[in-house]
Each structure stands twice: as C-alpha cells, then as structure tokens.
DRENDO-1510 file (C-alpha; in Angstrom, 1 decimal, always signed):
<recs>
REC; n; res; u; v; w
REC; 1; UNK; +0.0; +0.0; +0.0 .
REC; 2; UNK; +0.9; +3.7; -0.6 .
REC; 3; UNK; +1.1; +4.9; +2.6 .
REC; 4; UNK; +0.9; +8.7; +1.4 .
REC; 5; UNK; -1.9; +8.0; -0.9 .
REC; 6; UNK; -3.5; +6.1; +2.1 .
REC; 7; UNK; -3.3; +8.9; +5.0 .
REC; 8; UNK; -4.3; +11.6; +1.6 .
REC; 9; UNK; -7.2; +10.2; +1.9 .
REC; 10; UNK; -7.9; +9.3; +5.5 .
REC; 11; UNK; -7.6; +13.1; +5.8 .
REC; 12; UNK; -10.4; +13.6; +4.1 .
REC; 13; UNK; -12.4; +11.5; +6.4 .
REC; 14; UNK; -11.5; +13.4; +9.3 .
REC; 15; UNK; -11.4; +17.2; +8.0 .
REC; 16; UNK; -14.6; +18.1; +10.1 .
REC; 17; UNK; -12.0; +17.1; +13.5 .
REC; 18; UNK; -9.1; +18.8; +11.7 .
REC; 19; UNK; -11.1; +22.2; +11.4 .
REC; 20; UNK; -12.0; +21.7; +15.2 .
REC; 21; UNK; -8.7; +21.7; +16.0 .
REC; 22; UNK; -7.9; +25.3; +14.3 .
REC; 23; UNK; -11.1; +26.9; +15.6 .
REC; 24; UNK; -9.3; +26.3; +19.0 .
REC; 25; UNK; -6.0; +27.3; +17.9 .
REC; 26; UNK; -7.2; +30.5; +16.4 .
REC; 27; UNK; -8.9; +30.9; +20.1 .
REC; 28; UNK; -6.2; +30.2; +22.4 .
REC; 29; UNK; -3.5; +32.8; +19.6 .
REC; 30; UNK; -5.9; +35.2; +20.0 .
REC; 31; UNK; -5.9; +34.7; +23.9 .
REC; 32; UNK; -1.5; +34.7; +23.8 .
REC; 33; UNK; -1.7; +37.6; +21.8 .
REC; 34; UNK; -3.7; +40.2; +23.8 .
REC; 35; UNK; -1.5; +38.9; +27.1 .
REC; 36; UNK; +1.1; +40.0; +25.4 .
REC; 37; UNK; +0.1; +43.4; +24.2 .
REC; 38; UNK; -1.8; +44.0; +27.4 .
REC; 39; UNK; +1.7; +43.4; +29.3 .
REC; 40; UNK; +3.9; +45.5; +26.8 .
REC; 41; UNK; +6.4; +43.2; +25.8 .
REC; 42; UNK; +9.3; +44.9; +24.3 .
REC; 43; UNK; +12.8; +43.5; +23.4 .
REC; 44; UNK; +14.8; +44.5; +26.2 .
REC; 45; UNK; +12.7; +42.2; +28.3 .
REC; 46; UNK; +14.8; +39.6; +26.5 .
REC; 47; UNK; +17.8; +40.1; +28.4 .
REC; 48; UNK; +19.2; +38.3; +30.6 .
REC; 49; UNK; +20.2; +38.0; +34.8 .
REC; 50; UNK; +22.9; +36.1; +36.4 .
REC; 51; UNK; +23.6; +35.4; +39.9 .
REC; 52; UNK; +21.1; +36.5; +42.3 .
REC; 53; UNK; +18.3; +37.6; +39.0 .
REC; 54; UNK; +17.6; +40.8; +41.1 .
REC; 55; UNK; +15.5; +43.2; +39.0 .
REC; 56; UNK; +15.0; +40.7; +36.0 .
REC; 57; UNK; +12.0; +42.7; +34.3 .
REC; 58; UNK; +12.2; +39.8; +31.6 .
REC; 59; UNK; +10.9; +37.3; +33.8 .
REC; 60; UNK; +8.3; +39.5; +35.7 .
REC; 61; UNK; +7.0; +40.1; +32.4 .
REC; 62; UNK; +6.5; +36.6; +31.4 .
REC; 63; UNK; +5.1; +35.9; +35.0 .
REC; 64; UNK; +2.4; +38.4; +34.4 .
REC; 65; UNK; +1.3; +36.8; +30.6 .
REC; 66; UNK; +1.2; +34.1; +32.0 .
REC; 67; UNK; -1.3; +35.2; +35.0 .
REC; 68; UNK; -3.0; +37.0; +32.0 .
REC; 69; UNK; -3.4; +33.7; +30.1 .
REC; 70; UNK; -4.1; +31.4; +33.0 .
REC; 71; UNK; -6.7; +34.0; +34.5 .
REC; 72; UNK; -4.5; +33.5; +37.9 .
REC; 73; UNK; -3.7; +35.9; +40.6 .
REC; 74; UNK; +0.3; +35.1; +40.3 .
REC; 75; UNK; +2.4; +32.9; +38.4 .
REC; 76; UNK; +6.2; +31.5; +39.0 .
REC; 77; UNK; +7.3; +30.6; +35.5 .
REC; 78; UNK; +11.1; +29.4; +36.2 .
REC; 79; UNK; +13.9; +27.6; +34.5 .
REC; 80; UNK; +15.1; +26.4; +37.4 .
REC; 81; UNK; +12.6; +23.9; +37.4 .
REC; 82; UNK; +14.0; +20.7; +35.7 .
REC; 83; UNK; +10.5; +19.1; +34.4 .
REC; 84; UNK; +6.7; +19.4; +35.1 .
REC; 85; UNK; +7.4; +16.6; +38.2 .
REC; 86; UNK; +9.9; +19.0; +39.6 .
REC; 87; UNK; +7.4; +21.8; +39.5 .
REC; 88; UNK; +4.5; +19.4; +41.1 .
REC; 89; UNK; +6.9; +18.2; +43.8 .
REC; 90; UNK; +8.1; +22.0; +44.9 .
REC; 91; UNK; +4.5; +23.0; +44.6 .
REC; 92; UNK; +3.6; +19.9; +47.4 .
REC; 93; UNK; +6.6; +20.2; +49.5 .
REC; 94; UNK; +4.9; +24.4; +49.6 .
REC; 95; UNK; +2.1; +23.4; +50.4 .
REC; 96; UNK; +2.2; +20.6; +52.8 .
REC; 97; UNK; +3.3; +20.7; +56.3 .
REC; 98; UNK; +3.9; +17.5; +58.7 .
REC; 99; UNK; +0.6; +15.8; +59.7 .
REC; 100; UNK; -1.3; +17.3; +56.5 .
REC; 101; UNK; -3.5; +15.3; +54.2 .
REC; 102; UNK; -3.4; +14.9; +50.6 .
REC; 103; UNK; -6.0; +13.3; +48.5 .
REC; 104; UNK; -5.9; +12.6; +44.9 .
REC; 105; UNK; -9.2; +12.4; +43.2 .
REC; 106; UNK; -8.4; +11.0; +40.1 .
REC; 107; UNK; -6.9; +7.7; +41.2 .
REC; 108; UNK; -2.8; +7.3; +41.4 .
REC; 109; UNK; -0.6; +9.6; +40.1 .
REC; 110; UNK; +1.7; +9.2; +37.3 .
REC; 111; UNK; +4.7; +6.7; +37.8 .
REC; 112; UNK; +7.5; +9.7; +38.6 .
REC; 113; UNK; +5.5; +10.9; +41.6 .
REC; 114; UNK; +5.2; +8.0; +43.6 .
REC; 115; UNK; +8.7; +8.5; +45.6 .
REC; 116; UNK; +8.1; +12.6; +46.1 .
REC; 117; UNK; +4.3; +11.3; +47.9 .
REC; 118; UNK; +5.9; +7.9; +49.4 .
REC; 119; UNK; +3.8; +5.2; +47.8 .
REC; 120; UNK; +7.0; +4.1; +47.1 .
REC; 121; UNK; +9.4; +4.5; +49.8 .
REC; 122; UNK; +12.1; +7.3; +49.4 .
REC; 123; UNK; +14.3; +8.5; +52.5 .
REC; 124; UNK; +12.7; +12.2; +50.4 .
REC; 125; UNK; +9.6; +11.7; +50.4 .
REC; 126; UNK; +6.7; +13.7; +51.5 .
REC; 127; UNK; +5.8; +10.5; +53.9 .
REC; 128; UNK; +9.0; +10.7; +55.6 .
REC; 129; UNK; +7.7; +14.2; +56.4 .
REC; 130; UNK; +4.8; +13.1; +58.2 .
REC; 131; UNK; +2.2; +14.0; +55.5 .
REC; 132; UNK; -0.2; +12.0; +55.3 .
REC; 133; UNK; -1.5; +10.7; +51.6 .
REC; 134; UNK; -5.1; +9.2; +50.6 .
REC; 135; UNK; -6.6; +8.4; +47.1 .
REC; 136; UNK; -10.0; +8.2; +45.8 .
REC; 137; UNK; -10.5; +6.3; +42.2 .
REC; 138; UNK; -12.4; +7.7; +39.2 .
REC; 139; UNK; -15.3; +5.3; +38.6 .
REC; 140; UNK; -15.9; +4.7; +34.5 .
REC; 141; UNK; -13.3; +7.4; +34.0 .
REC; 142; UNK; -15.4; +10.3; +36.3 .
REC; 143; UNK; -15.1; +11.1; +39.4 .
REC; 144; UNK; -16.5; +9.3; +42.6 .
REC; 145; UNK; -18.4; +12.1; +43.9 .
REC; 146; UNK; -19.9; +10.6; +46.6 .
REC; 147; UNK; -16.7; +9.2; +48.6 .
REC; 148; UNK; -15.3; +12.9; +47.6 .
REC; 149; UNK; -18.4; +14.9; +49.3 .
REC; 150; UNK; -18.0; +12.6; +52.0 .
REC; 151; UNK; -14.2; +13.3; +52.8 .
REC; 152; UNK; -13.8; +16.2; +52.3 .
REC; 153; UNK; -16.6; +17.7; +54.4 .
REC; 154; UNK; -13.9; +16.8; +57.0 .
REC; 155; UNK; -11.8; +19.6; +58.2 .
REC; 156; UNK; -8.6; +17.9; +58.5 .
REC; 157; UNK; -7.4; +18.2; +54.4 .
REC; 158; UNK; -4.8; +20.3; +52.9 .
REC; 159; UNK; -4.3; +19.9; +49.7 .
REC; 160; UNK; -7.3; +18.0; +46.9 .
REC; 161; UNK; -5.3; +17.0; +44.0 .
REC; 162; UNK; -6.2; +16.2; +40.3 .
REC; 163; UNK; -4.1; +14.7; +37.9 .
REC; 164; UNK; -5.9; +15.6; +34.4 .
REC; 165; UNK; -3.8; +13.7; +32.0 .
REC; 166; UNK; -4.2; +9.7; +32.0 .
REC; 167; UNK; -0.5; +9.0; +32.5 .
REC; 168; UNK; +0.6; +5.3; +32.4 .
REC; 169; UNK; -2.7; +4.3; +33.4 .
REC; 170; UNK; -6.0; +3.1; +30.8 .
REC; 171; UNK; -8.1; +5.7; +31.9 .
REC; 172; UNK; -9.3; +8.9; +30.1 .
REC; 173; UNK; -7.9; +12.3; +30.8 .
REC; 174; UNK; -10.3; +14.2; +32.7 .
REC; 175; UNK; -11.8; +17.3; +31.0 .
REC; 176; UNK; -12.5; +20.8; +31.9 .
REC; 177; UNK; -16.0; +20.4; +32.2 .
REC; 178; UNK; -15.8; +17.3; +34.6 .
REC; 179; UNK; -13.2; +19.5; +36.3 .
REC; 180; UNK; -15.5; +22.3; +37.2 .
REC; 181; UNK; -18.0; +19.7; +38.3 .
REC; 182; UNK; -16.3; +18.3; +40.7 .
REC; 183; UNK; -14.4; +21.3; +42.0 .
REC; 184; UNK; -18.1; +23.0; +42.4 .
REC; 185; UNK; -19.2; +20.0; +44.7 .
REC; 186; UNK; -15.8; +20.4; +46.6 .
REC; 187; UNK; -17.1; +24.4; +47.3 .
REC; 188; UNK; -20.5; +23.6; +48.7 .
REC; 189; UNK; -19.1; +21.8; +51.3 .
REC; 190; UNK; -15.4; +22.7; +52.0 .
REC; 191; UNK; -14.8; +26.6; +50.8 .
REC; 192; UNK; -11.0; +26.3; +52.3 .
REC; 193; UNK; -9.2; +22.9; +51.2 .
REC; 194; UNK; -6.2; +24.1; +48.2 .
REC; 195; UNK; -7.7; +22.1; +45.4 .
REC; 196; UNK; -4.3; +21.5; +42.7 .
REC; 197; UNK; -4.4; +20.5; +39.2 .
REC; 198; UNK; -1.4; +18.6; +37.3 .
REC; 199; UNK; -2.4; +20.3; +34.0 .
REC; 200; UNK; +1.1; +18.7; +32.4 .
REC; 201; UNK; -0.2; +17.9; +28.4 .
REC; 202; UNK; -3.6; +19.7; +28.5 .
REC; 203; UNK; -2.8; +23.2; +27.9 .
REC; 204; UNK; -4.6; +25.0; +25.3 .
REC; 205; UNK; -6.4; +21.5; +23.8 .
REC; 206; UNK; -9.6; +23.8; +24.9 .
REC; 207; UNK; -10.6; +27.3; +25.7 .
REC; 208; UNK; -10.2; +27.2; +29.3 .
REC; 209; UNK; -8.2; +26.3; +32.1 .
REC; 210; UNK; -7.8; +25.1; +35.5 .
REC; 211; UNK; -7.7; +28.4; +37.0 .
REC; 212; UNK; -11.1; +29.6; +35.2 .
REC; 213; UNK; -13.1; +26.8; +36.9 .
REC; 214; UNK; -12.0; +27.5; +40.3 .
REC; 215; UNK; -8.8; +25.7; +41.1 .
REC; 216; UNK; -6.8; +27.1; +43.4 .
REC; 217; UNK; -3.1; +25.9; +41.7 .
REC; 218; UNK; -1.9; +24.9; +38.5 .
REC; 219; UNK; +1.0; +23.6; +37.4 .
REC; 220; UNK; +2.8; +22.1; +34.3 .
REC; 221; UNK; +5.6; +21.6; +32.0 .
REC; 222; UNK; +7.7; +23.7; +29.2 .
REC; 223; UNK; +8.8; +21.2; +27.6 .
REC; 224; UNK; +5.6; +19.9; +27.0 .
REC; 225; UNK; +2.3; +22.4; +25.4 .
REC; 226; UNK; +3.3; +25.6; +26.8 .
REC; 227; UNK; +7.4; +25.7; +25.7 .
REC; 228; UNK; +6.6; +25.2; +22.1 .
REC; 229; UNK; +9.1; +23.3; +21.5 .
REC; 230; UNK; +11.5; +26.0; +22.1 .
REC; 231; UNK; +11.5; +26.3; +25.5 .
REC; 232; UNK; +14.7; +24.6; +26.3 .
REC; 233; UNK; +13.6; +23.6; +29.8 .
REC; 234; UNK; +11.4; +24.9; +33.0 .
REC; 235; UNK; +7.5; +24.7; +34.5 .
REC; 236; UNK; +5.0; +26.7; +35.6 .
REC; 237; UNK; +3.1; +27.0; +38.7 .
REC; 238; UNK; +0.5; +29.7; +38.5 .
REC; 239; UNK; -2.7; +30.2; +41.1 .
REC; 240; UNK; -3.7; +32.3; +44.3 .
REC; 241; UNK; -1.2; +35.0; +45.5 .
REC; 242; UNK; -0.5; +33.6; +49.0 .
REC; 243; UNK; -0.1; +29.9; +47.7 .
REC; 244; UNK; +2.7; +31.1; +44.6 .
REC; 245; UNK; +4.5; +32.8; +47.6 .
REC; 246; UNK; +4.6; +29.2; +49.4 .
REC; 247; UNK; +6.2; +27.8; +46.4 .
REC; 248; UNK; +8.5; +30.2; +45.4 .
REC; 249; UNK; +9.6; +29.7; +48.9 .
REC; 250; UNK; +10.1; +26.8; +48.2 .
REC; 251; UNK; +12.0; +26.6; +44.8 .
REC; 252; UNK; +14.6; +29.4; +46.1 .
REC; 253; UNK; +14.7; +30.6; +50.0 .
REC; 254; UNK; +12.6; +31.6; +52.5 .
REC; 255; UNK; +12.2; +35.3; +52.5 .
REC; 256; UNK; +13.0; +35.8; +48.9 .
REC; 257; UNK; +11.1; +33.7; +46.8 .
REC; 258; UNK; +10.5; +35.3; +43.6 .
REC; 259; UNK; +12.4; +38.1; +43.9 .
REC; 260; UNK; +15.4; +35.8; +43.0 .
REC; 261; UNK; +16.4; +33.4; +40.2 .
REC; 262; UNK; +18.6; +34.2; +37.2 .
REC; 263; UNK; +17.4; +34.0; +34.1 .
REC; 264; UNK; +20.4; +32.6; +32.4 .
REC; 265; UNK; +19.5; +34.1; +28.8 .
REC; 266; UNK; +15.8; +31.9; +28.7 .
REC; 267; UNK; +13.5; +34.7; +28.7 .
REC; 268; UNK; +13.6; +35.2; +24.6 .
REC; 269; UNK; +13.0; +31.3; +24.3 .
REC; 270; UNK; +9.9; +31.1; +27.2 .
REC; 271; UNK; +8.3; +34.0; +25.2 .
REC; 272; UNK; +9.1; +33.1; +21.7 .
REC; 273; UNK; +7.8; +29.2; +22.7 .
REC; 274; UNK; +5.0; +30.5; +24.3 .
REC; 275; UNK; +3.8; +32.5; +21.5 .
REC; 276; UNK; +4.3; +29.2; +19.3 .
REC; 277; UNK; +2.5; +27.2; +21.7 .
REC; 278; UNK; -1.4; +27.3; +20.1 .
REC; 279; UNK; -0.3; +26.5; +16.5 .
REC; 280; UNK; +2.3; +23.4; +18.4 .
REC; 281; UNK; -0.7; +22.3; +20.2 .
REC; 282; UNK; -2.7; +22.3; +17.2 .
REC; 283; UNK; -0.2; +20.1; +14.9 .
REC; 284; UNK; +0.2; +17.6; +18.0 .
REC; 285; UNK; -3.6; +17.7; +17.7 .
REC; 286; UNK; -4.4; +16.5; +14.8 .
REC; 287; UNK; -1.2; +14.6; +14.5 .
REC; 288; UNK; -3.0; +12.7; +17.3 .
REC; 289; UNK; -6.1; +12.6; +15.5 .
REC; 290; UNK; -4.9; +11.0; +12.2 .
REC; 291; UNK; -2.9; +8.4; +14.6 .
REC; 292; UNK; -6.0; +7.3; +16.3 .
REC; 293; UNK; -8.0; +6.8; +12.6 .
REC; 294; UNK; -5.1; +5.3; +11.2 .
REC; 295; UNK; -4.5; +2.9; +14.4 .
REC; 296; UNK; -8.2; +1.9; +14.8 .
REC; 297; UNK; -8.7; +1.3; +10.7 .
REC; 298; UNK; -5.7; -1.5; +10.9 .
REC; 299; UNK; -7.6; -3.3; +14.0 .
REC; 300; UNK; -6.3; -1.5; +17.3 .
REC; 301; UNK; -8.0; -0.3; +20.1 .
REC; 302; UNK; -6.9; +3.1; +20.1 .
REC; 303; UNK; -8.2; +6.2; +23.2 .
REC; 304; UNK; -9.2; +8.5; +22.4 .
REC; 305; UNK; -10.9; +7.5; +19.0 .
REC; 306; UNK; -10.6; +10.1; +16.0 .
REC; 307; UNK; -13.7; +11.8; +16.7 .
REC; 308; UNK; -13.9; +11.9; +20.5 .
REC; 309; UNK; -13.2; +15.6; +22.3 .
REC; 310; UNK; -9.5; +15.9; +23.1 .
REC; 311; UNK; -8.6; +16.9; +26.9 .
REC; 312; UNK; -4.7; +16.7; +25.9 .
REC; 313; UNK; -2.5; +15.7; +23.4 .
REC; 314; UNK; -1.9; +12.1; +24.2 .
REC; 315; UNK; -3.0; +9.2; +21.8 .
REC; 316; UNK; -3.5; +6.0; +23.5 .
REC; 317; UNK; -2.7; +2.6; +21.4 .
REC; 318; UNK; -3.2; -0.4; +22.7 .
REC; 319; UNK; -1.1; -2.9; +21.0 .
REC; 320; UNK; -1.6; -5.9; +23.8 .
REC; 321; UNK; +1.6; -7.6; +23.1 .
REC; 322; UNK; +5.2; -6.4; +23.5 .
REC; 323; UNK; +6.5; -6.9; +19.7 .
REC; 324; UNK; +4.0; -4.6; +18.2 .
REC; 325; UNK; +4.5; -2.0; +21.0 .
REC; 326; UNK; +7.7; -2.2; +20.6 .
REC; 327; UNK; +8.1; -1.6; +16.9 .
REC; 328; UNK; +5.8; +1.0; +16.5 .
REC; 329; UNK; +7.8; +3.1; +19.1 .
REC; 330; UNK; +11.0; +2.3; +17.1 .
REC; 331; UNK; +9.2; +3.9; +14.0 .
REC; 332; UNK; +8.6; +6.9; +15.7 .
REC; 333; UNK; +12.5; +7.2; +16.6 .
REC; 334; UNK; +13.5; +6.1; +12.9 .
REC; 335; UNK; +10.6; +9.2; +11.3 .
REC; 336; UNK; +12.6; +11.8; +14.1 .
REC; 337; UNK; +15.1; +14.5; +12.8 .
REC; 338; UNK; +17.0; +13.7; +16.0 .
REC; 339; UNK; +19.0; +10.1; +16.5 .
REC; 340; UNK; +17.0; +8.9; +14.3 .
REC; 341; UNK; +19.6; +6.0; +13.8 .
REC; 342; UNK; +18.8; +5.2; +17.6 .
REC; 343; UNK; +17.1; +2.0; +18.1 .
REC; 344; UNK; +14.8; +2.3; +21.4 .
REC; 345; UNK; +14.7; -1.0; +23.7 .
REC; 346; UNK; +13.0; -1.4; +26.7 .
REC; 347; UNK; +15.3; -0.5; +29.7 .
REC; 348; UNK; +15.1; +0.4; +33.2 .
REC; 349; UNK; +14.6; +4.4; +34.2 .
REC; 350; UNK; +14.4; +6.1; +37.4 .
REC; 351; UNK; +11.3; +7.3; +38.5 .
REC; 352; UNK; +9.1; +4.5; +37.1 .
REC; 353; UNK; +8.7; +0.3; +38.3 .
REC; 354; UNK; +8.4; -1.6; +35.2 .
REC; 355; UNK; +10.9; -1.5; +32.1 .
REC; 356; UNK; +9.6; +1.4; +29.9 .
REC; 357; UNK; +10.6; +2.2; +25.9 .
REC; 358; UNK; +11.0; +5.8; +24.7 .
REC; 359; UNK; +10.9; +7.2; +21.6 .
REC; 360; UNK; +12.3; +11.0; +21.6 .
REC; 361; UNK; +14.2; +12.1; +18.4 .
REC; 362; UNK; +13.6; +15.4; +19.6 .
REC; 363; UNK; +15.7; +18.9; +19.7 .
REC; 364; UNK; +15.0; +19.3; +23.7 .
REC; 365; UNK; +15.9; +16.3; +26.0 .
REC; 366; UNK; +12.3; +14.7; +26.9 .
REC; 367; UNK; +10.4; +17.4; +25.1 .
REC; 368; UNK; +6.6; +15.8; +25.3 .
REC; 369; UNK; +5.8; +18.3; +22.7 .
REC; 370; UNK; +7.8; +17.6; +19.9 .
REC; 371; UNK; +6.9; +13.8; +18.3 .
REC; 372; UNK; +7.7; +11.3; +20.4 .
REC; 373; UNK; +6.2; +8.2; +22.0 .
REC; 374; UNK; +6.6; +5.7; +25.0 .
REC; 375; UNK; +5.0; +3.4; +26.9 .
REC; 376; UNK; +5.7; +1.2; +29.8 .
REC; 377; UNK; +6.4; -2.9; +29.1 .
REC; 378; UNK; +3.3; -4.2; +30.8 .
REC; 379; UNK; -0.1; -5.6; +30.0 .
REC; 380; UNK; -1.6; -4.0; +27.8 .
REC; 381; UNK; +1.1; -3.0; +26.1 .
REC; 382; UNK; +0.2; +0.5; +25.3 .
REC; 383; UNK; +1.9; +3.2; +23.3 .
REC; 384; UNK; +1.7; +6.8; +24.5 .
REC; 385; UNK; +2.1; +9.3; +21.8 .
REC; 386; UNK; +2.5; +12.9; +21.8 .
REC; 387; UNK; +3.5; +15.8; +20.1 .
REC; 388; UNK; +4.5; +17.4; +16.6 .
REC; 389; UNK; +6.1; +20.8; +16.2 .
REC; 390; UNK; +4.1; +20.6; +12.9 .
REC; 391; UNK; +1.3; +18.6; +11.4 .
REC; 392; UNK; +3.9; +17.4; +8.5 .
REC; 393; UNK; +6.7; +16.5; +10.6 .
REC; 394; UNK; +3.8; +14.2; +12.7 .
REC; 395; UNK; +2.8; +12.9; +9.5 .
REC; 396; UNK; +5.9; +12.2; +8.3 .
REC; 397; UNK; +6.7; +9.9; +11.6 .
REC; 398; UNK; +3.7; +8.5; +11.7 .
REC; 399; UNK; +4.2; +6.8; +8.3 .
REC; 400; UNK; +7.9; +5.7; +9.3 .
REC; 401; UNK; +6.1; +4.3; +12.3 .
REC; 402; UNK; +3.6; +2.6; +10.6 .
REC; 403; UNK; +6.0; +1.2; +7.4 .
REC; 404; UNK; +8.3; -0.2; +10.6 .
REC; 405; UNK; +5.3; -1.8; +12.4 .
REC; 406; UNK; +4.2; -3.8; +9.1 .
REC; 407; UNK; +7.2; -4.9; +8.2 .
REC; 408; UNK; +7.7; -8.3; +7.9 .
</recs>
C-alpha cells in the first residue's frame, strides 16, 4: 500500500475534526496575543540575569502573561525547574506541612511521583515528612463524587489534588468540564481545602483552564504544550497569590522567593515558545487525531478515538503484546530528525517500576511536545504518543512508524 496516498485520503475522512482543532488554535492565539500586548512586551525584556536575577523585568513580564493567560492571581514561570514533576513536587513540598492530608481524586498519580508522595518508599519523600496521603479512584473514567463529598466535608485536608492527563494508566484524561463539576461539589461543602491541578499535556487543547473553573493551583511543564518546542527547559506554577509565595519559597529561599532566580539568557525562548505554543498544540492535535483513525482502521483499540473531544494531546494505542508496542515506538525514533539511527529497547529508568521504551528524536531532551512516544512494558502493552512541532513532521513519523510496524 501507498502509505501517502492512504493517509491523503484518511484526511479527508477526518477534516470536520481537523477544522476543530484550528477553531481552537485560532482561540487560544488570539488569547497569547492580547496577554502579550496587554503586558507590553518589548525587546529589552529579552535580556538576561545572572547570579542572584535581582531586578529581572524579563521574567516578571513573562510571570504576568502568563497570570493574564491562566486567569490567575500570580504565576512563578522558572527555568530552574528541571520538568513538570519538579514543579509538582516544589508545589507539594509548599504546600504541605507535617501531619497534613493529601487526596488525589483521580486515582494514582503518574509513575514519577510516587517516591516525592511515598507510595514508594524514598528517604525524600513527602511521607517521611509526616504527610499523610489518601486516594479516591475515578469510577468509568469520572469522578466518585460521593466518597469525595463525604471526605472532604472533614476539616482535617490540605491539599485535593487532580491529575488531568491519563499518564501510564488506561483511563481517560479528565476534562475541563468534569473538572469544574467536581471542583463546584468540593465548594459547597469545603470553601477552604487548596484544590491543585497537574495540568502537564492539557494546555490549550480547549478554551479554558484550570484556573477559570476554580482551582486554586496549577502547574505544568515547558517542555511539553506551553514551551513550544522552544522552551529549552522549566515549569510553571500559577494560582492564588499567597499559595505562589509558598512555592516560590520553596524553589529558592525563604524570605525571597520570587524576587530571586537568574534568568540565564531563557527569557527570549519562554516567550518566543510560548507565543508558538497554540499553533504546536494544534499540529500535535491533529497529528494525534490522524494516529488514532489510522490505528483503529488497521484493527487496534486506540483512546481516544478520532472523533472523540481531546482533553490533551496524548493518543493512546493499545497494541496488547510487546513486539507490536515495541516496533511501532521504534518507527517513531526512525521518522525523528534527531538520533534517528537510535534503536529504542526497553530499559530500566528512574522514577518508574516496570521497564519502559521511549521514543524521543527530539531537539530538547524529553520534550513531550515535539513527536515522540513511550510506553511502559506491561499488559496492555500500550503506546503513548504525543506531540509534533508541525502537522507534517507528525505525518511524516507516523508513516515511518507505521511502514516499521508492518514490516515483515
């Protein structure tokens, strides 16, 4: 078969989704835009700060687009921060304080957070501490709102925690609207718990954020949705005033928080990405889309499906067994302009239990954004895809990907 010829004309099956996608685009562009003008960026808030990072207008201006995007009182928007789990574990050390609860409502969290909380042990963790974790499960991929009214009419919470995006698990990524659901139940009968969303991978798929629907904190990654792909590392934590203080506090030194942290030379790259960012989204979009049409019309179960609403910009395929799993991942290397002669095998990383393959031929080290795909070496064997800096360059790797996975 022609593969070209073939996805030609799958995209003519799927242009209604495809002109979704651009609708939202256009949206959240529009949105960057006006932050930007609103703020005054200019070119000297392109240099950079050494040292200390006294007096760095550069990233005070970024901090304030982003509180303009997010619709948040304050945002810390730092290179400092290694990844989006960095951000998320400064943001609960900040928060948490010895003999304080924290309950995720959307089941477990994501493999590289279970030694920051202590479900598995770590001399670090949180647990060692003395705070206290408890989980509630989603129930047919929503929320269990009764065992959540129930627990947290009690006063003795902190911190009410939702991860959005699926992670390693076979659920689906929770949406905005199921968000603002649940966080309006939490409000009628606790008005003071810190409800915090992991927001890593969802940025701009919709119109609205975390922030907008009442959470309290928000935090993800730049070198996933938000950094464009030319972010070359850093998070963001943005939210209420007096909880940003608690985590800047955190990240640098009690007493002068945000008021220090070089730049380092990033602030051209955060603001250049950022202004990227809608159109990246968009192409990892409808890369994402085309996969899951593609996937499901040559007999896999594939979530979401083509057509469903997208809450982020992972594509779920389940292969259930190990040789197609793997093989598709090692297309996705072999269609990357980086190391694309690297073959991917299954190896042990930190962070996660079970073996895991990566495909990343990317520019930035890890960089969720631009193409890559993974996926731990379990039952049921499922690839997690993500990202394309453009909607060629996603096509492109997903026919190397597919040619690799049919070859005999």
């Amino acid at each position: 078969m022609d593969t070209i010829k073939y996805i030609n004309s799958v995209e003519k099956k799927i242009e209604k989704q495809l002109k979704l996608v651009d609708d939202v685009v256009f949206f959240n562009s529009k949105k960057v835009l006006e932050a930007f003008r609103k703020q005054g960026v200019c070119e000297y808030h392109f240099n950079s700060t050494t040292g200390y990072g006294y007096n760095d207008v550069g990233r005070d201006v970024i901090e304030k687009v982003y509180s303009d995007i997010f619709k948040s009182e304050d945002a810390l928007v730092r290179g400092q921060f290694i990844s989006g789990t960095h951000a998320l574990c400064v943001t609960l050390f900040g928060l948490l304080r010895p003999n304080d609860i924290m309950l995720s409502i959307s089941g477990t969290p994501y493999d590289t957070l279970h030694e920051v909380i202590g479900i598995r042990e770590n001399s670090s963790s949180l647990k060692t501490f003395g705070v206290k974790y408890e989980e509630i499960d989603l129930i047919n991929d929503d929320f269990d709102y009764k065992r959540i009214i129930k627990r947290v009419s009690k006063t003795n919470l902190k911190v009410v925690y939702v991860q959005r995006s699926k992670g390693y698990s076979t659920r689906k990524s929770i949406s905005i609207e199921k968000l603002e659901k649940v966080i309006k139940e939490i409000r009628k009968v606790n008005k003071d718990v810190i409800i915090m969303v992991d927001n890593c991978y969802c940025e701009f798929v919709t119109t609205r954020e975390p922030i907008e629907v009442g959470a309290d904190i928000c935090v993800g990654s730049l070198i996933k949705n938000l950094g464009g792909g030319i972010a070359p590392n850093g998070a963001y934590v943005v939210g209420k005033t007096n909880l940003i203080k608690l985590v800047g506090e955190r990240l640098t030194v009690p007493g002068e928080g945000k008021e220090v942290g070089p730049t380092l030379d990033i602030n051209k790259s955060l603001l250049k990405g950022l202004f990227f960012a809608p159109s990246v989204v968009g192409s990892a979009l409808k890369t994402a889309i085309l996969t899951s049409f593609i996937l499901e019309d040559k007999g896999y179960l594939v979530e979401p499906k083509y057509n469903e609403k997208r809450v982020d910009i992972v594509q779920n395929i389940i292969f259930n067994n190990e040789n197609d799993l793997i093989k598709y991942t090692q297309g996705i290397q072999m269609g990357s302009p980086i190391d694309s002669n690297v073959i991917p095998v299954p190896s042990s990383m930190p962070g996660y239990e079970d073996k895991v393959i990566m495909a990343a031929g990317t520019f930035t080290q890890g960089s969720s954004i631009e193409l890559s795909c993974d996926g731990p070496i379990r039952p049921p064997f499922i690839a997690y895809q993500q990202g394309a800096l453009t909607y060629e360059y996603g096509k492109l790797g997903l026919i190397k990907a597919i040619e690799n996975l049919e070859e005999k």
